[in-house]
N, C-alpha and C positions, 0 to 999 in steps of 0.2 A: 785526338777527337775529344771535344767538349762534355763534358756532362749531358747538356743540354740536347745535342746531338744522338748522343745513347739513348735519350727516354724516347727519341722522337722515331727511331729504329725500331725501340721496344717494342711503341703502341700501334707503328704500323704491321709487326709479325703477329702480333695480338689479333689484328681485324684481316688479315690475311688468313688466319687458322678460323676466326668465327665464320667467316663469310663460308670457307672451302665445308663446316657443319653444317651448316644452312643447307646448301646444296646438297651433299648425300641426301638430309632428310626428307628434303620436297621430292629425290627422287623415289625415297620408301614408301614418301604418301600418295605418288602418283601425281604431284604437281611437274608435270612437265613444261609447263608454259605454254600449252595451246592455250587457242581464242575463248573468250569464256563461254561457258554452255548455258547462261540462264541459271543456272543451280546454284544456290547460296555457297561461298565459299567457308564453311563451315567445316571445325578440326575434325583429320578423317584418323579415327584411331587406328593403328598398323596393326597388320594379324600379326600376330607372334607364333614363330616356328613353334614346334611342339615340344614343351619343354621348357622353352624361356619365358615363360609369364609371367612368369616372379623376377626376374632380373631385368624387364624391360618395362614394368607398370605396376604402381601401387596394387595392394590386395582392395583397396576402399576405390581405385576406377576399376574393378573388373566386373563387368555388366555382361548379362547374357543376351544373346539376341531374340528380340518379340518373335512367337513361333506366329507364322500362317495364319489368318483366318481362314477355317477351311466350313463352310456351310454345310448346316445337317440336314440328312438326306430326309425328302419330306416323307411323311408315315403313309401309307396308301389305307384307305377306308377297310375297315375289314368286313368284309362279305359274311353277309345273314344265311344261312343253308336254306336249301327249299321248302317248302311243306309240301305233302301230297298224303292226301285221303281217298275214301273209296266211296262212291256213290253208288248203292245198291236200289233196285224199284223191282216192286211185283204191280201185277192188274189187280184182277176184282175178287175181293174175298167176300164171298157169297155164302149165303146158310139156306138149303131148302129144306123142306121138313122130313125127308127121310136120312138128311144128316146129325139128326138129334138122337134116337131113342138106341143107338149102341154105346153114345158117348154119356151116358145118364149112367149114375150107381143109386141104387139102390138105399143103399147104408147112408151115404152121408149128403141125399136128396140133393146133388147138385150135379154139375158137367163138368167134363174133361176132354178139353179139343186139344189138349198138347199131341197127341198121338197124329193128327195132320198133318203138323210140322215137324218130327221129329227126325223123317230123313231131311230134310233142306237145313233144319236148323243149323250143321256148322257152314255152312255156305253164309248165309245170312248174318251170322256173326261175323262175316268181314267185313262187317259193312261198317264205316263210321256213321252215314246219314242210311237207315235201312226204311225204306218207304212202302207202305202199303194202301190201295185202293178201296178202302171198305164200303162195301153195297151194300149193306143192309143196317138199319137200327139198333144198338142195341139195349133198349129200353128196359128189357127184362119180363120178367112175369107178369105185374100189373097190366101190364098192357096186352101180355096175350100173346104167345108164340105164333108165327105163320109166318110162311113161306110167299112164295109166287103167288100174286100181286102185288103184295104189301107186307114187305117184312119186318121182320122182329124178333131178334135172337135172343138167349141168353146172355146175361152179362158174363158170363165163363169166356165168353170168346175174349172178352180183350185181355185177360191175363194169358190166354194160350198165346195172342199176338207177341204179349212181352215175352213168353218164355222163348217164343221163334225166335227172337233178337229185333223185332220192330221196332222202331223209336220214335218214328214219323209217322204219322195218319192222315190221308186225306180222306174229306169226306162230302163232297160236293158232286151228288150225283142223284140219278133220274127217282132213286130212291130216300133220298133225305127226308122227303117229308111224308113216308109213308106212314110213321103213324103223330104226324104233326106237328106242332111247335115245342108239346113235352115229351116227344120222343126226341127231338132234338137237344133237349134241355136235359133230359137221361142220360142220350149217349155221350154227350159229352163229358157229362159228371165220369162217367162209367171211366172213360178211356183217360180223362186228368187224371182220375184215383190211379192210374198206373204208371204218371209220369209221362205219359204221351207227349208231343208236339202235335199238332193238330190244325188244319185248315181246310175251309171250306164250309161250317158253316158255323154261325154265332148265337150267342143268346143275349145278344145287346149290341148296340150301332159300336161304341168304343169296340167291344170284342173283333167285329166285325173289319175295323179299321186298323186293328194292331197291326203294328208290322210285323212280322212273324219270321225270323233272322236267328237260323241253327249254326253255332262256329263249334266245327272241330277241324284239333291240329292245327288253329291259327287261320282256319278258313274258315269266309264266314258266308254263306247259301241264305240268298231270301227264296221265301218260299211263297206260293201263291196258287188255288184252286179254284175251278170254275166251272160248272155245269151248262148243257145245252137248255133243259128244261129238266122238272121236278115231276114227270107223267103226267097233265094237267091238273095236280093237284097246287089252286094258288099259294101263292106265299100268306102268311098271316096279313091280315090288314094293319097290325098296326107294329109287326116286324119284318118290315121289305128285305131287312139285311140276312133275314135266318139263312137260307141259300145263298151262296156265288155263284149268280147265273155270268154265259159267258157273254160279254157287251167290250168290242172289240175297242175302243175308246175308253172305259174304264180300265182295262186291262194295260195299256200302256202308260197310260196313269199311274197307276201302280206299280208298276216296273220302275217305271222314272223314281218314285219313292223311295223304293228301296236300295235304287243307285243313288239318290243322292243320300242316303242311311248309311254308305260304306258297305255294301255286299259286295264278297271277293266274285259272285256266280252268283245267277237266278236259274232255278224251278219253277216250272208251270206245270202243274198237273190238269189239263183238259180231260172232259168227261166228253166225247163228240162222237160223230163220225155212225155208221150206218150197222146196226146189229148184223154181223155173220157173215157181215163181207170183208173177205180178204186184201181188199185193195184199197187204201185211203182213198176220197172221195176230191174232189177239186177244191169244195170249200175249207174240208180239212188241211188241204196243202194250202193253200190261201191262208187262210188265218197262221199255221202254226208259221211259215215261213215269215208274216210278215212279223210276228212276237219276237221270232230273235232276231230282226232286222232293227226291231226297236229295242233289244239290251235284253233278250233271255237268252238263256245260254242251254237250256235242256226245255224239252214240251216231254212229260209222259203221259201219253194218250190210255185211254180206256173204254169202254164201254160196247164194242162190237163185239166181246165174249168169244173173239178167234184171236190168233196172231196177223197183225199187218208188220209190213217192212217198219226198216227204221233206218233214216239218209242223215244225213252230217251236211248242213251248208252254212256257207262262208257269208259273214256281213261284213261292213265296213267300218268301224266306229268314228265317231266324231273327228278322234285326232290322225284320222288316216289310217291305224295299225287294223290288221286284218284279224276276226275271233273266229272259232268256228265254234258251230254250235250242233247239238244234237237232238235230235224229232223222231220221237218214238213214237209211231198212228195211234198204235193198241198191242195192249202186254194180255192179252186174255183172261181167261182165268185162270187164280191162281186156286184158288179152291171152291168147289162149286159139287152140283149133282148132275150137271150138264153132261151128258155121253154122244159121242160121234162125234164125225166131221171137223174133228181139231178143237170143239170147245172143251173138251176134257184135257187141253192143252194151255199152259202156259211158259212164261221165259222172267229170269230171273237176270237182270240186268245190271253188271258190275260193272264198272266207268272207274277209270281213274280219271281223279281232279288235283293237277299241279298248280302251287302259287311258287311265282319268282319275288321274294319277298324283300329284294333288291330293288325291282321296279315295279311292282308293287300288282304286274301284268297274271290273271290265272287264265288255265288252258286243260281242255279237255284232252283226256292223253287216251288211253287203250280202253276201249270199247269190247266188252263180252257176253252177249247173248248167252243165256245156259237154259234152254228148254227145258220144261220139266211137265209131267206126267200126272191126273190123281188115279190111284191105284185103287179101285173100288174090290173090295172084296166080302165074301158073307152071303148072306142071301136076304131077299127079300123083307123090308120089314127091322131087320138087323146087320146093316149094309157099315163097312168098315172102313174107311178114307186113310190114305195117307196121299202125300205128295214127295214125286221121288225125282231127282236129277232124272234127264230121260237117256242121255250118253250113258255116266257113269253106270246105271242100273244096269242096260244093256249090256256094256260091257264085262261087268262084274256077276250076270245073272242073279241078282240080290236079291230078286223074287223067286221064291222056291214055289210057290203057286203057279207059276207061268209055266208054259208047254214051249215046245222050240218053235212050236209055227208063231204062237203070241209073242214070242221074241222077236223073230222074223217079219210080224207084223210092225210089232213097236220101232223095228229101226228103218222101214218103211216109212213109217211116218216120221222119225225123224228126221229125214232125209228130207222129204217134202219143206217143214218149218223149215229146216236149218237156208233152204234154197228161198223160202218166202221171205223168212227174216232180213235175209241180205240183198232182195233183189234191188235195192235202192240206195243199198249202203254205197257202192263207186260210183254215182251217180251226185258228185258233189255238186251240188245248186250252188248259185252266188245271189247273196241276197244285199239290195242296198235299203 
């Protein structure tokens, strides 16, 4: 054999053993010679058993593999908590002149009516918005104390109001202008000097036009008052606004206001309705029903000096969601000289008011009528007021003055209210 011969054996065992490598490796990479797939034939680096990574690939090709994109979970909106407050209303706080000369001292020549309020007082402090009805003026001394006709209290009353827990005043009623445009101009001063909110009547057209918008707890209550007439005594001639007479047409007006103002809930306090009659009247259902049908949300009625029912009906709002609203005829009175027949009777009205402050929706939630009693004691001349829960007392005999029959009598007449109060209340109207 040649030389020649040998190399040519050599280099064919040579490409004999290259090619047979070849082949293992396409089998380790998974080239097996199917059709091609589309997929760039790009080098497939082999997994390495566990353990040989160093004897089968440099440390400088060892690459880790890109982890997952894995998408974060989106954050959900976090929910605002509710608000809810307490809407409190009494009727008519009234002064006749045999309510004066027990609550007078001597020594420091002035008045003390906190003693009226002193059993309702913690009631009344539940109140966030506590509302009161005041019928009478209170201008003070210059002008002369007097009763029935034309009233005129001491200014003492509106601090007893604050010390009951009042915070709210309306004051548009058949008595506003009993002693005229500066009784007006008094009691108003009177009752700001205590921090009051106030409506109903003005001492200037701006006054008269504010929007008047009480927020607690994140809720915010426009408020608005209106009178039937002022006794035929006219408005001033060259202040039409001093009264809020009630004028079905401005009154929606005004509502509209203060919804486009942002109020979470509207207040109407109406002064209407037919003295001593226990049954709202047609026109009273007529006006109040149509005011929440236009965007109030509560009517507190007053001036018939008894109790009338109080019904809950349904409107419709604009954007289809259904509100319901609440219509109180008449809260009687709350303090007064008035005796019999229920006018020595009134009710103490707690309401809760829920906002969803999510959607931004508020709603009238639990409704509580609380009757109460003035408890006249003394004699003649020197006659002593208070105002008492009329259950609670009952139950707790908290007047030691009182006899079993007078008991017997007082839960009598509870019974009576507590059945007038609600004759109307499941009698839900729908109002569009």
């Amino acid at each position: 054999m040649t030389l020649r011969m040998l190399r040519i054996i050599i280099t064919a065992l040579a490409l004999l053993s290259l090619l047979a490598g070849c082949t293992d490796a396409e089998k380790r990479n998974g080239n097996t010679g199917l059709a091609n797939t589309g997929i760039a034939n790009e080098p497939v680096q082999p997994k390495p058993a566990s353990g040989d990574v160093g004897d089968r690939l440099p440390p400088d090709e060892i690459t880790d593999p890109e982890p997952e994109s894995v998408p974060e979970p989106e954050e959900e909106a976090e929910l605002i908590p509710d608000s809810e407050a307490v809407w409190m209303a009494v009727g008519d706080v009234m002064m006749h002149m045999p309510q004066l000369p027990s609550s007078y001292d001597e020594k420091t020549k002035s008045y003390n009516f906190n003693p009226f309020f002193t059993k309702v007082k913690p009631l009344l402090e539940q109140g966030d918005w506590t509302i009161a009805n005041l019928e009478t003026p209170i201008a003070g001394k210059a002008l002369g104390y007097s009763g029935f006709p034309r009233f005129n209290s001491p200014v003492e009353l509106a601090s007893a109001l604050k010390y009951a827990g009042f915070n709210v005043i309306t004051n548009a009623n058949n008595h506003s202008l009993d002693r005229g445009a500066q009784g007006i101009e008094l009691t108003l001063k009177h009752l700001l000097d205590q921090g009051f909110i106030v409506k109903g009547t003005a001492r200037s057209k701006a006054e008269a036009e504010h929007l008047t918008i009480v927020e607690q707890k994140g809720i915010r209550m426009g408020l608005l008052a209106y009178t039937y007439g002022t006794n035929g005594i006219p408005l001033p001639k060259n202040q039409p606004y001093a009264v809020s007479l009630i004028d079905e047409a401005a009154i929606i007006r005004d509502i509209g206001l203060l919804r486009k103002a942002g109020t979470d809930f509207i207040t109407i306090s109406l002064h209407f309705g037919v003295e001593y009659q226990t049954v709202p009247n047609d026109d009273q259902k007529t006006l109040a029903r149509k005011l929440i049908a236009a965007g109030a949300d509560i009517i507190a009625g007053s001036h018939p000096h008894v109790l009338q029912p109080y019904e809950t009906v349904e409107a419709t709002n604009d954007d289809g969601t259904v509100r319901r609203g609440l219509i109180i005829y008449s809260m009687g009175n709350f303090i007064s000289n008035q005796r019999g027949d229920t006018k020595d009777c009134g009710v103490i009205y707690k309401v809760i008011i829920h906002k969803n402050n999510n959607t931004k929706q508020t709603r009238i939630g639990e409704i509580e009528p609380i009757p109460t009693w003035v408890y006249r004691s003394g004699v003649k001349g020197a006659y002593k007021y208070s105002i008492v829960p009329l259950e609670q007392t009952i139950k707790e005999r908290s007047l030691k003055g009182l006899s079993s029959e007078e008991y017997k009598r007082l839960n009598s007449q509870l019974v009576l209210l507590k059945k007038r109060l609600s004759s109307m209340s499941a009698q839900a109207a729908s109002t569009k």
